[in-house]
Backbone bond lengths (Angstrom), bond angles and torsions (degrees), N, CA, C in turn:
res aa  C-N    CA-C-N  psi(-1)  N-CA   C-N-CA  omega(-1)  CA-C   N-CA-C  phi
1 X - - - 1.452 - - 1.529 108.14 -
2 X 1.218 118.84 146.64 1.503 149.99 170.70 1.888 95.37 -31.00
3 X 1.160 120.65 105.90 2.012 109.41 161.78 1.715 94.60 -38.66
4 X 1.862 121.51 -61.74 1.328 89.74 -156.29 1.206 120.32 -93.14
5 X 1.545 131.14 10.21 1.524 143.31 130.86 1.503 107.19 -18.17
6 X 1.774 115.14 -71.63 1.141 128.54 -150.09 1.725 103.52 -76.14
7 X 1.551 107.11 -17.89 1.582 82.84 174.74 1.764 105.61 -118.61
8 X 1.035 115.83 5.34 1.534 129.68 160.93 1.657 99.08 -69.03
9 X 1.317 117.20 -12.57 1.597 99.55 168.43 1.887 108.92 -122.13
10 X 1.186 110.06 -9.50 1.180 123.20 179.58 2.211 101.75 -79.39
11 X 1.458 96.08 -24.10 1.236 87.33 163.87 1.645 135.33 -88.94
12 X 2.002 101.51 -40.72 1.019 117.30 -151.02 1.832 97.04 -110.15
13 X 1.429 97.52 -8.00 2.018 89.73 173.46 1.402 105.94 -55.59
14 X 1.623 97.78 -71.84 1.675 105.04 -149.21 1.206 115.97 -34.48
15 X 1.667 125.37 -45.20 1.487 151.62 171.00 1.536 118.12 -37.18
16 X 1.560 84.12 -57.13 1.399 80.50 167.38 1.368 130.02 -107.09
17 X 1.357 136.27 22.46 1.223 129.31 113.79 1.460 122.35 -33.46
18 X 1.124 115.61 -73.36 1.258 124.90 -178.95 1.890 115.84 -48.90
19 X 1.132 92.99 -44.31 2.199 84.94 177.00 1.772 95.73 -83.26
20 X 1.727 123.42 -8.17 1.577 72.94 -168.60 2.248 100.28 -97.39
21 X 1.260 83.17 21.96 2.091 102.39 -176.39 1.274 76.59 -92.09
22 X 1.688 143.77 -50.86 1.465 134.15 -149.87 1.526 97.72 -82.47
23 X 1.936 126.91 -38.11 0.846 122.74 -170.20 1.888 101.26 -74.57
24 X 0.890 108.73 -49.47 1.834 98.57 -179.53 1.901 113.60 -50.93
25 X 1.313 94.18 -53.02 1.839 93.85 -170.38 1.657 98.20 -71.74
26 X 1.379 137.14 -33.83 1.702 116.62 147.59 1.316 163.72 -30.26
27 X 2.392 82.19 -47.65 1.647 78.37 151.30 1.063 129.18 -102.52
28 X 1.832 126.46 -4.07 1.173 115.30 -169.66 1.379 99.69 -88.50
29 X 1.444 156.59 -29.49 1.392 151.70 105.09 1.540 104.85 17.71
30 X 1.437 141.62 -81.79 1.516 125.94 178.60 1.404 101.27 -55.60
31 X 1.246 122.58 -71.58 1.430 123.52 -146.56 1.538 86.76 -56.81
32 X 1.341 151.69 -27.59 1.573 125.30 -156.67 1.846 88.57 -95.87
33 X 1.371 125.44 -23.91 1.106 126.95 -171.32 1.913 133.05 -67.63
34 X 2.018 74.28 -30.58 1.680 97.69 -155.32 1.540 82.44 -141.17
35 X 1.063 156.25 -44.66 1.521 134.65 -178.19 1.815 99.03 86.49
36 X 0.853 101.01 -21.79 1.894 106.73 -171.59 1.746 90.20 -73.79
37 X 1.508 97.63 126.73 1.920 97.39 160.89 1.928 111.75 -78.99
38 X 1.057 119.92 -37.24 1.209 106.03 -178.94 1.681 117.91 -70.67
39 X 1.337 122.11 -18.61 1.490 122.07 175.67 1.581 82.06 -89.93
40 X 0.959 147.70 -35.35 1.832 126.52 157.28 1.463 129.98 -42.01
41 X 1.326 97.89 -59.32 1.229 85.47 162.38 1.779 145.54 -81.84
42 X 1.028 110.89 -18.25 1.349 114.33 169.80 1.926 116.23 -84.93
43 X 1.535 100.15 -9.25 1.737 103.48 150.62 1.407 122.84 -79.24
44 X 1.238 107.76 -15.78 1.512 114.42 -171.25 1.653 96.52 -89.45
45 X 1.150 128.72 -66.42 1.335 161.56 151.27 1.796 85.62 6.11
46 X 1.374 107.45 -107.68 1.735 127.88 178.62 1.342 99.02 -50.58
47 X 1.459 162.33 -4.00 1.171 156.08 168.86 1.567 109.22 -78.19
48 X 1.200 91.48 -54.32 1.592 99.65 -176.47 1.689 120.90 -75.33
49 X 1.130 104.30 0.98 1.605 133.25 -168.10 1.568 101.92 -100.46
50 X 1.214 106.74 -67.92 1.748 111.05 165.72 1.231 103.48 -42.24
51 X 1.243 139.76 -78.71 1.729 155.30 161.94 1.486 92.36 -1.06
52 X 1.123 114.80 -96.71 1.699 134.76 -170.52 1.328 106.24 -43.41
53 X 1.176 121.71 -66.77 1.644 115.02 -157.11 1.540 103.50 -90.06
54 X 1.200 136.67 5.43 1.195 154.27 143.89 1.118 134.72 -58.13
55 X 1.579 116.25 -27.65 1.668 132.46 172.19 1.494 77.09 -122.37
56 X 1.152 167.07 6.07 1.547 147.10 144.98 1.466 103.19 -56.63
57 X 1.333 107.80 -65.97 1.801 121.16 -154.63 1.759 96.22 -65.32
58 X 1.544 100.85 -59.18 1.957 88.48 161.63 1.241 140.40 -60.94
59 X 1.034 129.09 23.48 1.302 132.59 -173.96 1.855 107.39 -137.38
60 X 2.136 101.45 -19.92 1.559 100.35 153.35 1.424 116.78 -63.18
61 X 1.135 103.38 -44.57 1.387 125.30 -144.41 1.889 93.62 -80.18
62 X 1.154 100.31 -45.18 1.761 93.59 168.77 1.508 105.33 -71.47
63 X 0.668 132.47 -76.64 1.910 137.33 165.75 1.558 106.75 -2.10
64 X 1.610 104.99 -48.97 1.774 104.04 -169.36 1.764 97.34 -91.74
65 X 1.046 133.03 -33.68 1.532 130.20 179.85 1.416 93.37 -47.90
66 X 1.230 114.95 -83.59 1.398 135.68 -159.21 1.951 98.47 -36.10
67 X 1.467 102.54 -64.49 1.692 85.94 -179.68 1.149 114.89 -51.19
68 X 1.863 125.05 -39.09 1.089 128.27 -165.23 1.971 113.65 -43.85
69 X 1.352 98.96 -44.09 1.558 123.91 -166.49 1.621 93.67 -85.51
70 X 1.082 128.12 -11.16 1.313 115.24 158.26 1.571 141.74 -92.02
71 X 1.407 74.27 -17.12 1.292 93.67 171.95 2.137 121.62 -91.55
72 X 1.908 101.08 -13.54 0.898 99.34 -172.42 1.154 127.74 106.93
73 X 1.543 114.81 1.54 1.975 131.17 -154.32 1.450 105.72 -138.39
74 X 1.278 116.29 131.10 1.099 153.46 -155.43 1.737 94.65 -65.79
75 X 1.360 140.26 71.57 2.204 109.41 178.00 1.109 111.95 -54.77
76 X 1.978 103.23 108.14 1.535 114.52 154.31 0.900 137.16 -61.32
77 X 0.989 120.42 -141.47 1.703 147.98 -160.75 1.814 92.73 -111.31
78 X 0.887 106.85 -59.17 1.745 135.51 -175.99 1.601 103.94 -65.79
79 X 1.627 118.35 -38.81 1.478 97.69 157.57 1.691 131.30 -86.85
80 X 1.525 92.97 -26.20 1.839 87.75 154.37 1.186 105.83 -68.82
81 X 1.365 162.13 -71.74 1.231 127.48 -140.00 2.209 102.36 -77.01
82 X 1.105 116.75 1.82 1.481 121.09 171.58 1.575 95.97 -74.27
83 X 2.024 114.09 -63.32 1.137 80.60 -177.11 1.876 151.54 -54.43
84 X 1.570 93.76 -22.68 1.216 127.68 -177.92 1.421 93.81 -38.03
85 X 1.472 110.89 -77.56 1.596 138.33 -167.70 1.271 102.42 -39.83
86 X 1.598 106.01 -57.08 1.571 108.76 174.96 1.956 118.30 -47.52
87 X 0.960 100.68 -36.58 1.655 112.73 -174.27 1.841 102.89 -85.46
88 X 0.859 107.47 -27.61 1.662 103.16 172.78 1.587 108.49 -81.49
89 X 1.453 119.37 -41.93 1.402 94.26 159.52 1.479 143.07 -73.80
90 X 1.487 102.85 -27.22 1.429 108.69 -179.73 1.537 106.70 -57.80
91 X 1.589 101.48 -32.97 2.107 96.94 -166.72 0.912 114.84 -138.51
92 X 1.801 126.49 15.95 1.158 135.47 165.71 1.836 110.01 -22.39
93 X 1.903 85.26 -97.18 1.675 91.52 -174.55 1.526 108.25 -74.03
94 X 1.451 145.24 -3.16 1.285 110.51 156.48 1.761 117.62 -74.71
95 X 1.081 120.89 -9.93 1.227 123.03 -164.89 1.829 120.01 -93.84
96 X 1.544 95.82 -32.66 1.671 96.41 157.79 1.347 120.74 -75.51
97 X 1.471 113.07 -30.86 1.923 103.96 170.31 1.308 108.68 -94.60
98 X 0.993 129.11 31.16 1.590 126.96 165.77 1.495 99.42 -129.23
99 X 1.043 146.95 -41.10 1.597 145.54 152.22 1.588 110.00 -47.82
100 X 1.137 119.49 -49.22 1.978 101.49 -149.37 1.561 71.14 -109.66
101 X 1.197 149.61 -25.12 1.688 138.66 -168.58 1.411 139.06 -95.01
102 X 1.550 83.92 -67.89 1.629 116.16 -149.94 1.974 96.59 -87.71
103 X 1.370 111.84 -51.07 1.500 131.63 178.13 1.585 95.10 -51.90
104 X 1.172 112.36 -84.67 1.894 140.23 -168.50 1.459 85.79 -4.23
105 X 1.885 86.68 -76.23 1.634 116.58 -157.72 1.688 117.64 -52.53
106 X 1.419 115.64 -15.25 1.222 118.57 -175.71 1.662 120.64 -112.53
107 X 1.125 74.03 -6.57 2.162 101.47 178.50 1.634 108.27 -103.45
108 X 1.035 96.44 -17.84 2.199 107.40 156.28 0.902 112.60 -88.94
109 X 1.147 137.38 -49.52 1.721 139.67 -156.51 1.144 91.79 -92.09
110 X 1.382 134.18 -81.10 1.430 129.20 -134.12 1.623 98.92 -68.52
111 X 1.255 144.09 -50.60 1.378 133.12 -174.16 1.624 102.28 -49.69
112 X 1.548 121.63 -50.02 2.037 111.21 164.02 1.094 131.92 -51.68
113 X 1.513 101.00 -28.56 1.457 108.41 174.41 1.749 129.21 -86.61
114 X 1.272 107.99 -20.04 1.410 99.70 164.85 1.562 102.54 -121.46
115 X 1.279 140.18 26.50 1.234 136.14 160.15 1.444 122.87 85.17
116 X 1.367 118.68 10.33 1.316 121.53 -148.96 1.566 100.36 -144.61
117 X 1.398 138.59 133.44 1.771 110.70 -179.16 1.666 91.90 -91.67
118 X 1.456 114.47 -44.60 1.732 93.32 -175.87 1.691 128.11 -65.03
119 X 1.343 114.14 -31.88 1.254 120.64 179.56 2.017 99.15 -68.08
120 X 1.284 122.06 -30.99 1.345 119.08 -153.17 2.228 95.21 -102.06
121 X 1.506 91.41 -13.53 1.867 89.56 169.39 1.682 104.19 -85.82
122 X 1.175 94.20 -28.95 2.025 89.11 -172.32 1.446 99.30 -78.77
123 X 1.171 136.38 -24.23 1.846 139.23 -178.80 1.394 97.38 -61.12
124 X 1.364 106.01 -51.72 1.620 135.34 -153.99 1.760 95.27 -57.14
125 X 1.462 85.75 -72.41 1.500 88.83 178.87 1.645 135.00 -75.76
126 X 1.175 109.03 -6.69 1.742 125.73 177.09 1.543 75.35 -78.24
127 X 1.684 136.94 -70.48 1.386 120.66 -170.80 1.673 138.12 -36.72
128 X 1.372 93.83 -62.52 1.844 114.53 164.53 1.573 106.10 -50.77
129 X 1.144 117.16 -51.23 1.811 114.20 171.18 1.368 106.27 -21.07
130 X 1.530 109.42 -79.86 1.106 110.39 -171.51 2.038 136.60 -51.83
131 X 1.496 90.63 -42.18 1.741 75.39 157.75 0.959 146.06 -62.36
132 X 1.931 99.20 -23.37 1.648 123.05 -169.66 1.454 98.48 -59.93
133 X 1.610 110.25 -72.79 1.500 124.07 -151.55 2.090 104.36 -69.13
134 X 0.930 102.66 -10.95 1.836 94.52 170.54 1.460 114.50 -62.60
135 X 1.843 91.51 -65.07 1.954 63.45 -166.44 2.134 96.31 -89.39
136 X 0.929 129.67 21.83 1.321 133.66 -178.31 1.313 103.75 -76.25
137 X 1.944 114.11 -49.45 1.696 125.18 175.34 2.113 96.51 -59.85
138 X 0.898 106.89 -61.93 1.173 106.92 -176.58 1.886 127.69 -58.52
139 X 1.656 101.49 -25.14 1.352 97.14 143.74 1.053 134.35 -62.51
140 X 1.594 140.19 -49.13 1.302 169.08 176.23 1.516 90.70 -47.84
141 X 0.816 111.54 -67.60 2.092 114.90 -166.37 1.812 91.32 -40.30
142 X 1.401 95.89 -68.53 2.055 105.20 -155.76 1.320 92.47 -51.17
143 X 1.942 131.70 -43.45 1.143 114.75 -158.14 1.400 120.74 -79.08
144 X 1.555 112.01 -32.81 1.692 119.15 139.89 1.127 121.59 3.02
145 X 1.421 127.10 -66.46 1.348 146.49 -141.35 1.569 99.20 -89.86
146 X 1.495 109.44 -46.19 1.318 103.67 -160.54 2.017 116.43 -134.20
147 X 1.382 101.08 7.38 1.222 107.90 163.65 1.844 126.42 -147.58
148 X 1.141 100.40 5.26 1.398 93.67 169.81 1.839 106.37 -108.67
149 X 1.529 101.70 178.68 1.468 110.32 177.96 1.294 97.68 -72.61
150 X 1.489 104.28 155.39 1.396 108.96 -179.17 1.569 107.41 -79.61
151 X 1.247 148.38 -24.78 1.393 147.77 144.28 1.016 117.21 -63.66
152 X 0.893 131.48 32.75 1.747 139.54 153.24 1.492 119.22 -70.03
């Protein structure tokens, strides 16, 4: 396998394991609550989002301590808001059209469309994956370069 295959999943699996357990117990949580598919899907949507970028930002944020202490340096204030920066480029623009758009729209339809809400959230979201992580991998690369630790 690819080195940057192998850590393009060493970053972005665990996460998403984790949002697509946040995206199922979200929507089936609205939908048993509210019966409405669109308050389903946009619980599923932001559930799985908390999930993900929640073990993302901890796992910068452990990543930048750790060099920090190797290097001898205190993680500020000033390297959280670096990591921040770092995370707005990596998923800036995949992350507003896959949140307010691309997710919504496929977390409504697909549970009507194949008849099922769990079989039609995992379609949903195996779909949205794919727009997310293009330019998201390609955020991640540039921010590499110029704002994370280099042992990251």
């Amino acid at each position: 396998m690819h080195p940057k295959v192998k850590e393009w999943l060493k970053r972005y699996l665990p996460a998403e394991l984790l949002s697509i357990l946040a995206t199922l117990a979200g929507g089936w949580l609205a939908y048993e609550i509210s019966g409405n598919q669109l308050a389903t899907a946009l619980t599923a949507t932001w559930a799985g989002n908390v999930a993900y970028f929640g073990y993302i930002i901890w796992g910068d944020i452990v990543r930048t301590k750790r060099a920090c202490k190797v290097e001898n340096h205190t993680y500020t204030f000033k390297n959280f808001l670096q990591n921040g920066k770092a995370l707005v480029i990596e998923f800036g623009i995949a992350e507003v059209a896959d949140s307010f758009f691309i997710r919504p729209a496929l977390l409504y339809y697909f549970p009507i469309w194949t008849g099922n809400l769990t079989s039609g959230m995992i379609l949903a979201k195996l779909a949205a994956d794919i727009t997310f992580y293009i330019p998201a991998i390609i955020g991640y690369e540039f921010s590499k370069r110029k704002l994370r630790p280099v042992n990251s």
